[in-house]
N, C-alpha and C positions, 0 to 999 in steps of 0.2 A: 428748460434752460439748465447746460449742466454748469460746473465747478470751475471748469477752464473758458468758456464762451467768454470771448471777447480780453482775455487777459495776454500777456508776455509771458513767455517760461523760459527762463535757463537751464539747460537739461544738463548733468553732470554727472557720467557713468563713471564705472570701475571699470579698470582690465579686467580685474578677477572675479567679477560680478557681472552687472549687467551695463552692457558698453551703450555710453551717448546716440547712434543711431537706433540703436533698439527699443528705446525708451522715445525717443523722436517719433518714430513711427506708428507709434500705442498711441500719440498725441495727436496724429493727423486724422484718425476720426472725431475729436473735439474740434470746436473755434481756438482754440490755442494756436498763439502766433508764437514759433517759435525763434527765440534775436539770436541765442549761442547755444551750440550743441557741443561738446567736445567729450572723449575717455580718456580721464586719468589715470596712475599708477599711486595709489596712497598704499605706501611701504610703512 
């Protein structure tokens, strides 16, 4: 059983770091259901 089985995550990337698909993707080998993915810009 890992960490994310069976939970919701809201994924919240950077532009300038590591963008919401990316970080989405790293989740799809977990049971993590992901509800909102989105890349932000925090200036």
């Amino acid at each position: 059983m890992g960490l994310f089985d069976g939970k919701k995550v809201i994924v919240i990337g950077d532009r300038d770091g590591i963008p919401g698909p990316a970080i989405e993707e790293c989740l799809k080998s977990t049971e993590a259901e992901v509800i909102f993915s989105s890349t932000e810009c925090f200036v």
